[in-house]
C-alpha positions in Angstrom: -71.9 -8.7 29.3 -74.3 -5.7 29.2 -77.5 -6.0 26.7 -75.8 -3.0 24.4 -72.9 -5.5 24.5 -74.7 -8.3 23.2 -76.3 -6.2 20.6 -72.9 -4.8 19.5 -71.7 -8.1 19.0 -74.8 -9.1 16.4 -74.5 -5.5 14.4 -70.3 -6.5 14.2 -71.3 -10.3 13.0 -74.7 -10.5 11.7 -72.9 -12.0 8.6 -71.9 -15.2 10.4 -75.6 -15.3 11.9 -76.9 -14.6 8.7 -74.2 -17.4 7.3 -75.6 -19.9 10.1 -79.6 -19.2 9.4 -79.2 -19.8 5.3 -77.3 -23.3 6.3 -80.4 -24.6 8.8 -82.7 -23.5 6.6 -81.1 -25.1 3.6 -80.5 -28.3 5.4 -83.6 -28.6 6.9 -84.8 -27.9 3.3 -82.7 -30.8 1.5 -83.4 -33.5 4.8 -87.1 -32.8 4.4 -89.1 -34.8 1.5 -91.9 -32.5 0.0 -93.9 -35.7 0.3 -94.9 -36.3 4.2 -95.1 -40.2 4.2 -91.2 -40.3 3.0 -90.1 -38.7 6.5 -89.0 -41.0 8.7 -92.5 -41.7 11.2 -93.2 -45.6 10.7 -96.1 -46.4 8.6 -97.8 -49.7 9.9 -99.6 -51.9 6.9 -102.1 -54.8 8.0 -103.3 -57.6 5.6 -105.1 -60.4 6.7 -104.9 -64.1 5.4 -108.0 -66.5 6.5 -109.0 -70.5 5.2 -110.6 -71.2 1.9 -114.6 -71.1 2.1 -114.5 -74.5 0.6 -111.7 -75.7 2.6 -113.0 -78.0 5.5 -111.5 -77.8 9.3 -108.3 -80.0 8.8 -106.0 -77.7 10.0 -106.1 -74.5 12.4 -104.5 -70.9 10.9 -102.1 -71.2 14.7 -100.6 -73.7 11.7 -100.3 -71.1 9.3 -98.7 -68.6 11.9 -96.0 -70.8 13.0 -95.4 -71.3 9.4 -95.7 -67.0 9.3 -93.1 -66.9 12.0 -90.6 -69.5 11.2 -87.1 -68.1 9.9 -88.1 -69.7 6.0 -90.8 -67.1 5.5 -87.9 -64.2 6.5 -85.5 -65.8 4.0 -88.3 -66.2 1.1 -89.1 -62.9 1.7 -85.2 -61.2 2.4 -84.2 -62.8 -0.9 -87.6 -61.0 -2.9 -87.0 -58.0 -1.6 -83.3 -58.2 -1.5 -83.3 -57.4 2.4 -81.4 -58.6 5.1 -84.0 -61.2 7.0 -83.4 -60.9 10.5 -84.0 -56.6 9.8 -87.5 -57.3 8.2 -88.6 -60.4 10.7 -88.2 -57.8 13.0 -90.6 -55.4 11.1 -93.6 -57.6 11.0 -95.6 -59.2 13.5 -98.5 -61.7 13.5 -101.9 -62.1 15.5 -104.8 -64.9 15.1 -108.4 -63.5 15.6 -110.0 -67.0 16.7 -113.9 -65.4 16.7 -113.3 -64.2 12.5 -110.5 -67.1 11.9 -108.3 -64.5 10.4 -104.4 -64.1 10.6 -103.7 -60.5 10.2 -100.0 -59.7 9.2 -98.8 -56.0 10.2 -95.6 -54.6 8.5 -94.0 -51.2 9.8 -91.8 -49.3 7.6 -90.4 -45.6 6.9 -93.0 -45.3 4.0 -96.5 -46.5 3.1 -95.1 -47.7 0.0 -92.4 -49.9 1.6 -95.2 -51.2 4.5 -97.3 -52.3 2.0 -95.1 -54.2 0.1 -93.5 -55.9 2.6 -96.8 -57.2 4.4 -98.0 -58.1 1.2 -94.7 -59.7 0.0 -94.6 -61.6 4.0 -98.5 -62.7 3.5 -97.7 -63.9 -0.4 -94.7 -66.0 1.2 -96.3 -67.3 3.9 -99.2 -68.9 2.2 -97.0 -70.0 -0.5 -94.2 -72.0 2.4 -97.7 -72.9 4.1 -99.2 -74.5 0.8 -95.8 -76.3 -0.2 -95.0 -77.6 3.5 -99.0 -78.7 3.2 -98.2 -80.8 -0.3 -95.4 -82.1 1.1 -97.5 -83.3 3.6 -100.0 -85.4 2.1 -97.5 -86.9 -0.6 -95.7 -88.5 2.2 -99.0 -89.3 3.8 -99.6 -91.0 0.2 -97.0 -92.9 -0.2 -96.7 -94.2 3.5 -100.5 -96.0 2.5 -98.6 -97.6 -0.4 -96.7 -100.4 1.5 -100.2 -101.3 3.5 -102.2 -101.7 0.0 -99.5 -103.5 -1.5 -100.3 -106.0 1.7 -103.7 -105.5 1.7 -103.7 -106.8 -2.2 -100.9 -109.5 -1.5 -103.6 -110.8 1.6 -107.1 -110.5 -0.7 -105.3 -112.3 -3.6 -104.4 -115.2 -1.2 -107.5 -115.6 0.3 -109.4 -115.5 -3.3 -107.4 -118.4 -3.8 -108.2 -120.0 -0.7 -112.0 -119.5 -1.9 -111.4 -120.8 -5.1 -110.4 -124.0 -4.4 -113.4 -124.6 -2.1 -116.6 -126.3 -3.9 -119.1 -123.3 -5.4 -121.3 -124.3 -2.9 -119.6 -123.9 0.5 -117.7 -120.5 -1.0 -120.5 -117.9 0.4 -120.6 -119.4 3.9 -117.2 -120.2 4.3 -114.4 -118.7 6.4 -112.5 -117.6 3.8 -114.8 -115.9 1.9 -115.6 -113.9 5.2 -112.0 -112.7 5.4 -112.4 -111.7 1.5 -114.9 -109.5 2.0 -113.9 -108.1 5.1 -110.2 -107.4 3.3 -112.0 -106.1 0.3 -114.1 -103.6 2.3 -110.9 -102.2 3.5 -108.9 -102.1 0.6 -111.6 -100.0 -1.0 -111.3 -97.3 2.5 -107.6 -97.8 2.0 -107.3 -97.1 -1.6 -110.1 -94.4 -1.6 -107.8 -92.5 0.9 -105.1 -93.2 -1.0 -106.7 -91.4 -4.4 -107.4 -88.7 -2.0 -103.3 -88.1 -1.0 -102.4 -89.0 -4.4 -104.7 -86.0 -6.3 -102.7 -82.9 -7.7 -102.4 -80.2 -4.7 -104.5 -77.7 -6.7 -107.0 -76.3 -4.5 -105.4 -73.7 -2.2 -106.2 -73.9 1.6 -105.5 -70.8 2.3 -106.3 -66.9 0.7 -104.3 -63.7 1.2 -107.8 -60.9 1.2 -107.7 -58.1 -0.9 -107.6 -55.4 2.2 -104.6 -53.7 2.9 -104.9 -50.9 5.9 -101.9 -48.5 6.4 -101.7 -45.3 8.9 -99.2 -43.0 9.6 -97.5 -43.5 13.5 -97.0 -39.7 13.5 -94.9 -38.4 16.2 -96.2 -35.9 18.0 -92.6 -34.4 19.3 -91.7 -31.4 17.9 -88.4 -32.8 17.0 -90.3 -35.5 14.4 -92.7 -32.9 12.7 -94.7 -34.7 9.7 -94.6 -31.0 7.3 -91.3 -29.2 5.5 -92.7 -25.3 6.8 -92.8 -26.6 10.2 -89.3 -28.3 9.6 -87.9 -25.8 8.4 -88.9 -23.4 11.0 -87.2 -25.8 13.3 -84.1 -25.8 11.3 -84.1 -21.9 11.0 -84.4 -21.6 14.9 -81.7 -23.9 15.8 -79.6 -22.3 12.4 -80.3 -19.0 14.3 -79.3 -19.9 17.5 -76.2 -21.3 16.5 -75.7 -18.8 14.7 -75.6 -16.5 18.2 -73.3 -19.0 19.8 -70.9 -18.7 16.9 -71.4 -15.2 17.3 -70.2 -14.8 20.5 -67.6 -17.6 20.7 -66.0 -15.4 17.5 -66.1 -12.3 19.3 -64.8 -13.5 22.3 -61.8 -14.9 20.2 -61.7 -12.0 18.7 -58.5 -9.5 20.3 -59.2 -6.3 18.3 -60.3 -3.2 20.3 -63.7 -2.1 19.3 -65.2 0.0 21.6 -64.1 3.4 24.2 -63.6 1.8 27.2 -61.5 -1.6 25.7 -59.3 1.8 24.4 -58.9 3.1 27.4 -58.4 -0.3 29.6 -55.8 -1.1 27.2 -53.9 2.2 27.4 -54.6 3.4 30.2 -55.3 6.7 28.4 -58.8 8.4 28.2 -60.3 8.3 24.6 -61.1 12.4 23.2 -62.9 11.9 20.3 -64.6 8.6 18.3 -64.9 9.1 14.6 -67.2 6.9 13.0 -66.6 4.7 9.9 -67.7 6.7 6.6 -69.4 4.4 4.1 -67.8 3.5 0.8 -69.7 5.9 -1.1 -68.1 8.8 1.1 -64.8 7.5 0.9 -64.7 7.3 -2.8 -62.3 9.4 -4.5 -59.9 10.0 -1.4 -62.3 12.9 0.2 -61.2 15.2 2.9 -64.9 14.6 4.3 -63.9 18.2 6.6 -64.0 20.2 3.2 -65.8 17.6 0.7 -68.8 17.0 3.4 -68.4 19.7 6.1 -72.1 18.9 7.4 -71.7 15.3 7.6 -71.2 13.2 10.8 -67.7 12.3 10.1 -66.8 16.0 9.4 -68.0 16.9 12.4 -66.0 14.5 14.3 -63.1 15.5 13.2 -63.5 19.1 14.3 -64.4 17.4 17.8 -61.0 16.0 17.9 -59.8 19.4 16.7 -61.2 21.0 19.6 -59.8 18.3 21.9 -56.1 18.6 20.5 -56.7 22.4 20.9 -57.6 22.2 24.9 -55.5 19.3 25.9 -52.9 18.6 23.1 -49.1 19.4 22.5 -48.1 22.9 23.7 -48.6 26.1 21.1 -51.5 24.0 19.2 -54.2 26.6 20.7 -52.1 29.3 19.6 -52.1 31.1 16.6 -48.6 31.6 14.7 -47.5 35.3 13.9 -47.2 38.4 15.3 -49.7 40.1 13.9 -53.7 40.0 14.2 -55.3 36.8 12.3 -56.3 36.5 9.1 -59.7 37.4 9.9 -58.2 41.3 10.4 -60.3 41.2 13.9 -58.5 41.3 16.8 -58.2 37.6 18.6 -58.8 36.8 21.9 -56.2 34.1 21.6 -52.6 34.5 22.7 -50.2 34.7 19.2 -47.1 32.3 18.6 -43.8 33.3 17.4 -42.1 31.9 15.0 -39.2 30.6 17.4 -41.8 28.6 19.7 -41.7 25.2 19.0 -43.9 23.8 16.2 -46.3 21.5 18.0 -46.7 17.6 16.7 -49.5 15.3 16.2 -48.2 11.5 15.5 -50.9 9.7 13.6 -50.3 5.7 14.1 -52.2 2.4 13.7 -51.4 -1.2 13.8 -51.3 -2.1 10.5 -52.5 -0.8 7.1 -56.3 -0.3 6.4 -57.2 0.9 9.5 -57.2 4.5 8.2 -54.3 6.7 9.0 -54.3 9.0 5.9 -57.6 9.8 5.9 -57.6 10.6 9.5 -54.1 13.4 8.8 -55.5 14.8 5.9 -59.3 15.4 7.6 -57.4 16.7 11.0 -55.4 18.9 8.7 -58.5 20.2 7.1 -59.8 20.5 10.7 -57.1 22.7 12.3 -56.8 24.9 8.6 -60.6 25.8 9.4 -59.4 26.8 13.0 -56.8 28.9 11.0 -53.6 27.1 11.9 -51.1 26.4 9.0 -50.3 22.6 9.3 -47.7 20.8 7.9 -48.4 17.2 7.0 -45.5 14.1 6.6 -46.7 11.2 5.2 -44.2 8.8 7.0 -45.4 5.8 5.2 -43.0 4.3 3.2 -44.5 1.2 1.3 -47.8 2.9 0.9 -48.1 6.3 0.8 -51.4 8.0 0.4 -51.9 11.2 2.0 -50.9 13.2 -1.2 -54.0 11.8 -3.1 -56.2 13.0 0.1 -54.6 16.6 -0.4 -54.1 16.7 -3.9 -50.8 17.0 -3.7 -48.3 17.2 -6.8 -45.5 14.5 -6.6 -42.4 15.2 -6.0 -39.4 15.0 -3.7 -40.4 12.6 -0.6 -39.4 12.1 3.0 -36.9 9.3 1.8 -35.3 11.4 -0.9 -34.2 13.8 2.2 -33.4 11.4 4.9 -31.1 9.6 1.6 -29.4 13.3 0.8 -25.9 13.3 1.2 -25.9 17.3 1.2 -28.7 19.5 2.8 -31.4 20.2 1.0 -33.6 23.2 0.7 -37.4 22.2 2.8 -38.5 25.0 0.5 -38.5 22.1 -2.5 -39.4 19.6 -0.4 -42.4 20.9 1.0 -45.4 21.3 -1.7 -49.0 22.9 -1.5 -52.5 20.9 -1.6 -55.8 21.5 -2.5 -56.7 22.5 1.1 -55.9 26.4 2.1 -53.2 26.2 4.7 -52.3 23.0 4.5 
């Protein structure tokens, strides 16, 4: 296709491009958030979890990361959040800074909002699972020193009986009293330790800090833009070039003849005049454009057509009918007609209605009266006739009253004037 082509096709369907821009612009509008840290970039949140500053160097936080990426932090935190767990585990990830002793938790999510929560939410969890596992811990620590005090008791209360039934003089030398004390002194260790396991687990080993960090991992592709005007510029250039696409796939669907030479290829026939499409305002009214308009574009069409029929249509058109000079009174430089030459015949015919066959007859017929022929105009259309309200035409007896006459009737009653001389 030519350039002109390509523009012809855009002036014949700039409503489907039109259609096609308003839809990516509107979509792009409604996919967009106003807000720029609802689009979809991933917004990484960091909060950090470190010991106690009373809490002495029992334990290492590597402890407290195994307990960060074991499956029950992802289930405490799936059922708060009401998430599935094996989606979010994959969301966060964990990291131990030996040189500050601090566990930093980083969350990435769609929004800032939805980070945030869920690496605070993880950190919450994790030094809650770490604190209960650590209780459950030192209970069972306690109560495994139970049994050995029990038998540490059983063995001090045997051997004070030992020493009691040795005269008061011999008791602080003696063997047994040796073994008392010794057994006494570790009782006291054992039970001392024992206290310690037994005590209410209320001092927390671990803190989550107050110092949430989130950023924005932007994308810089042009397809992940972080603003609605540049989004929607987007979605009005690939609206628009779909748009042209659609364009030309529809046009090249589309079978209709539009243009001289698509005429002429299909006919085989050279095209002699091109009238172009009045506007609605013109049209109003049924007006013969010729007479109603005779400066306009359309008008002057129509006598180019005249002027074609003249030189190349049906035999007699050029000439004038009579045998006396034309109406003018000055002599004519044209040859005269006679009344027994055959009346020439112009067939006006198109594909289907709408495509403007009245119009056309009664502007030729104003066309060839200005040339000062006398024309003579059938409305052959049967379902729709329409000519008459061109011409202003009276009604009356039509073409299918006479083809329908069962005895011949006079033309003279048949054929009626119209606003437009000669015709």
């Amino acid at each position: 296709m030519e350039t002109s082509s390509y523009f012809s096709v855009l002036q014949r369907r700039w409503k489907l491009v039109l259609a096609c821009l308003a839809v990516g612009l509107v979509a792009g509008f409604m996919l967009t958030p106003k807000d720029p840290k609802a689009l979809g970039d991933d917004w990484s949140s960091t909060i950090d979890i470190m010991r106690a500053p009373e809490t002495n160097k029992e334990f290492s936080l590597t402890q407290v990361e195994l307990v960060s990426d074991s499956g029950d932090v992802a289930k405490a935190v799936g059922a708060k959040l009401g998430a599935d767990p094996s989606r979010i585990a994959a969301k966060v990830t964990t990291s131990v800074d030996p040189d500050s002793g601090i566990l930093s938790i980083t969350a990435k999510e769609a929004s800032q909002s939805t980070a945030e929560r869920l690496a605070r939410t993880w950190a919450d969890e994790t030094v809650a699972i770490f604190q209960a596992k650590q209780r459950t811990q030192l209970q069972a620590t306690a109560e495994g020193l139970q049994p050995e005090l029990a038998k540490d008791a059983a063995e001090i209360e045997r051997l004070q009986k030992q020493v009691n039934t040795l005269p008061p003089a011999d008791r602080p030398n003696s063997v047994p009293q040796s073994q008392l004390t010794i057994k006494q002194e570790s009782y006291k260790g054992l039970l001392a330790e024992f206290e310690k396991y037994s005590q209410p687990y209320n001092d927390p080993k671990v803190q989550v800090l107050d110092n949430m960090r989130s950023s924005a991992d932007s994308s810089t592709s042009i397809l992940a833009p972080t603003s609605r005007p540049l989004r929607l510029a987007l979605a009005g250039m690939l609206g628009l070039a779909l748009g042209l696409v659609a364009a030309l796939m529809v046009d090249r669907m589309d079978m209709r003849l539009r243009d001289r030479l698509q005429v002429e290829d299909a006919f085989g026939m050279p095209v002699i005049a091109e009238v172009p499409r009045a506007s609605r305002r013109m049209r109003a009214g049924h007006a013969v454009l010729v007479a109603a308009r005779p400066g306009s574009p359309v008008a002057e069409a129509y006598r180019s057509l005249r002027s074609a029929l003249l030189l190349s249509g049906p035999p007699g058109l050029a000439f004038r009918l009579g045998e006396t000079a034309p109406r003018t009174g000055r002599a004519s430089s044209l040859p005269v007609r006679q009344f027994t030459d055959p009346a020439p015949v112009i067939l006006v015919v198109s594909p289907k209605p709408g495509d403007g066959r009245s119009s056309t007859v009664a502007n030729l017929a104003a066309a060839l009266a200005e040339a000062g022929r006398s024309v003579l105009v059938l409305d052959c259309d049967f379902r729709n006739p329409e000519t008459h309200l061109y011409l202003g035409a009276k009604p009356g007896t039509g073409l299918s009253e006479l083809l329908l006459a069962e005895r011949e009737t006079d033309l003279a009653h048949v054929i009626r004037a119209t606003e437009i001389p000669h015709v």
